[in-house]
Every structure is written in structure tokens, then in C-alpha cells.
TIDREN-124199 format. One line per field, with one value per residue (C-alpha): x, y negated, z negated; residue number from 1; residue in one letter. Coordinates in pm, 1 decimal. Example, Ala and Ser with C-alpha at 12.3 -4.5 7.8 and 13.67 -1.06 7.14 Angstrom:
BEGIN
xx 1230.0_1367.0
yy 450.0_106.0
zz -780.0_-714.0
n 1_2
res A_S
END
This chain:
BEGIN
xx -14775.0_-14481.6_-14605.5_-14659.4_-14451.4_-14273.5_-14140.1_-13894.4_-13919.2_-13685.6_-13708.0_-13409.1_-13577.8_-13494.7_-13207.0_-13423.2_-13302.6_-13575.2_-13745.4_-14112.4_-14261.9_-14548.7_-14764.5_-14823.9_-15024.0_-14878.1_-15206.6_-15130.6_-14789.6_-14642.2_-14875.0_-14712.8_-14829.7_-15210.8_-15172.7_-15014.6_-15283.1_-15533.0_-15394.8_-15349.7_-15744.9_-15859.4_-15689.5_-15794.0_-16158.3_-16095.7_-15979.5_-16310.2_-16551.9_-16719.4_-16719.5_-17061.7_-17352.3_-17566.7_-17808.7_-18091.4_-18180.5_-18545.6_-18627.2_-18296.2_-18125.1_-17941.0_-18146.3_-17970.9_-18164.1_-18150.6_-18389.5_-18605.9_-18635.9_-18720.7_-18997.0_-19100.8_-19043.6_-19271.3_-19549.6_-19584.8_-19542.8_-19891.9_-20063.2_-19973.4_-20167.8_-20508.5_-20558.2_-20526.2_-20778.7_-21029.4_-20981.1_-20973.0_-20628.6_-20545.2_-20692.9_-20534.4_-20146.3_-20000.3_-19739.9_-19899.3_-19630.7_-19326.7_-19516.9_-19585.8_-19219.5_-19031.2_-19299.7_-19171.6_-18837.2_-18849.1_-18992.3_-18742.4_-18433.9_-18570.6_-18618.6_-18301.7_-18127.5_-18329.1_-18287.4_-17924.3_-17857.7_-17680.9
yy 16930.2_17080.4_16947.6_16625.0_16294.9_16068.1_15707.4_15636.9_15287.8_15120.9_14840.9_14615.2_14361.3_14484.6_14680.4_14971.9_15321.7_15526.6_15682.5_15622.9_15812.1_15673.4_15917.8_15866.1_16042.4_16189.3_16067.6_15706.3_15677.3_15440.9_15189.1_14914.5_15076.5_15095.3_14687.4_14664.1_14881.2_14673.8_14355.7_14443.6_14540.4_14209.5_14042.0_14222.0_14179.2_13820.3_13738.7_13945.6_13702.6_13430.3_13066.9_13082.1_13291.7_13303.8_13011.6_12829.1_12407.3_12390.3_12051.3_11928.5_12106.3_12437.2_12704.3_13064.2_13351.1_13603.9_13298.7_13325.8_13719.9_13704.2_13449.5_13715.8_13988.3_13826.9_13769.8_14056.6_14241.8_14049.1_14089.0_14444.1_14450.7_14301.2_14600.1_14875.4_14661.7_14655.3_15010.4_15112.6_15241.7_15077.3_15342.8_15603.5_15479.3_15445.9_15170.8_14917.9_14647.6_14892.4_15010.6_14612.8_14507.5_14835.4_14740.0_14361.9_14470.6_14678.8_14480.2_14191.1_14391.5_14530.0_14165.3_14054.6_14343.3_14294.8_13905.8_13891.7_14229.5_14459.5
zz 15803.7_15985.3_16368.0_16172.2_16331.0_16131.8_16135.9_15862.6_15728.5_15478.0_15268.9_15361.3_15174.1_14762.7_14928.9_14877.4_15087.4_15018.2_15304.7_15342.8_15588.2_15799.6_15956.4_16314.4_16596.4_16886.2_17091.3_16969.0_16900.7_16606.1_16409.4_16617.6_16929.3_16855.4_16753.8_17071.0_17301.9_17112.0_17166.7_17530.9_17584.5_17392.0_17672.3_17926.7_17864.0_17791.9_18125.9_18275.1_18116.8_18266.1_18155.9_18057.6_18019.9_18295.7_18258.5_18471.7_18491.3_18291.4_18258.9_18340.2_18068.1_18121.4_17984.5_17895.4_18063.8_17763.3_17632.2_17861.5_17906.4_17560.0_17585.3_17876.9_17675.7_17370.2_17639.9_17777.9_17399.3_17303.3_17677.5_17584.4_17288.3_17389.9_17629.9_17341.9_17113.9_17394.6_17503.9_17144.9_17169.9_16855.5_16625.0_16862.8_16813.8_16479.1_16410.0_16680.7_16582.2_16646.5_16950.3_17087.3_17004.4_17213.0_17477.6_17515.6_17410.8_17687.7_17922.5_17863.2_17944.6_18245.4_18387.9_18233.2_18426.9_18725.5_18773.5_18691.0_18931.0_18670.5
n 1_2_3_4_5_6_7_8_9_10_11_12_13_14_15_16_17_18_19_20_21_22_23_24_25_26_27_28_29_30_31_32_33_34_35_36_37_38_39_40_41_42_43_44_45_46_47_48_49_50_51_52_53_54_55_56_57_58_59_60_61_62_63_64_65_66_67_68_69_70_71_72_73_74_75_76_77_78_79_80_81_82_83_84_85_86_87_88_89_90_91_92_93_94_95_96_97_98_99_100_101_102_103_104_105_106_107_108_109_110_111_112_113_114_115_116_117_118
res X_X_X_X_X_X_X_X_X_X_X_X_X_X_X_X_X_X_X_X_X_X_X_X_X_X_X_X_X_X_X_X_X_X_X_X_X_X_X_X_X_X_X_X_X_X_X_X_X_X_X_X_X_X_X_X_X_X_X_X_X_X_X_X_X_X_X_X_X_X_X_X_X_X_X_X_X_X_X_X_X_X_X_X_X_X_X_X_X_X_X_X_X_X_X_X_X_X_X_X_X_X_X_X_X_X_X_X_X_X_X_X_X_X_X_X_X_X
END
């Protein structure tokens, strides 16, 4: 405890005089400080973000595109499966409905990634 920092804090308050040390870190700085850093990358990332999330007109209504990776992602998860029960592969791999869901899961982010260019 002797390389420890301290921030003395009194409590004007009751009149109080006591000393109550705060421990800080010498990486962060006072407790006010990290508030302050935080506060400061909220911000920063707010300004970054878009309006809205990326979307596309179906039907004349604006559809989000996570919506519709999913739907892709849910389609290919079941055209997925057919193949294994007709090559038999179902008896081959356990836990076929964790193994059809990473499959479309899968799938779905690569065309999410793909489509909006990340």
C-alpha cells in the first residue's frame, strides 16, 4: 500500500474533517476522470453512427437488412439440412439442430457482411 495514490475527500456537508481516502489508479487517474473518459467515448461513438440502420424498399416499406440476412440465413439453415438426410449424414453428425443453426447463422453474416461491404 505504500505506492498506493490517494484523494482526500471531506465532508463539508456535517462539517465533518475526517479524511477519507479514495483509492485511485495511476493508469486512470481520480474517479471523476474515468466518468469523464467515459463520458467522452459515449460521445464519440454517438456522433459515428448513422441515422438509421441500413435498410432496403420491399414492397414499398423500408425493410432492415439484418431482417433479411436472417430470413437468408434460416433458408439456407433448412436447404442445409435436406442434403445430410438424403446422404445419410444425419446419423453421422450429432446435434443436427446446433449443426443447421451455426450453418445459417453462418451463412447470414457472411451475406450481411458481404452486401453491406464490411
Amino acid at each position: 500500500m505504500d505506492q498506493a495514490h490517494f484523494l482526500e475527500d471531506t465532508n463539508t456537508a456535517t462539517g465533518d474533517d475526517t479524511v477519507h481516502p479514495l483509492p485511485t489508479s495511476p493508469a486512470i487517474g481520480p474517479p471523476g476522470r474515468l466518468a469523464k473518459r467515459i463520458a467522452a467515448a459515449v460521445l464519440a461513438m454517438q456522433t459515428a453512427c448513422a441515422r438509421g440502420g441500413p435498410s432496403l424498399v420491399f414492397l414499398g416499406t423500408y425493410f432492415p437488412v439484418w431482417l433479411a440476412c436472417s430470413v437468408f440465413g434460416i433458408a439456407i439453415a433448412g436447404a442445409a439440412r435436406m442434403p445430410m438426410v438424403l446422404w445419410g449424414l444425419s446419423q453421422r453428425f450429432p446435434y443436427q439442430l446446433l449443426l443447421c443453426t451455426v450453418i445459417g447463422g453462418a451463412s447470414g453474416i457472411l451475406v450481411g457482411r458481404l452486401w453491406l461491404g464490411l
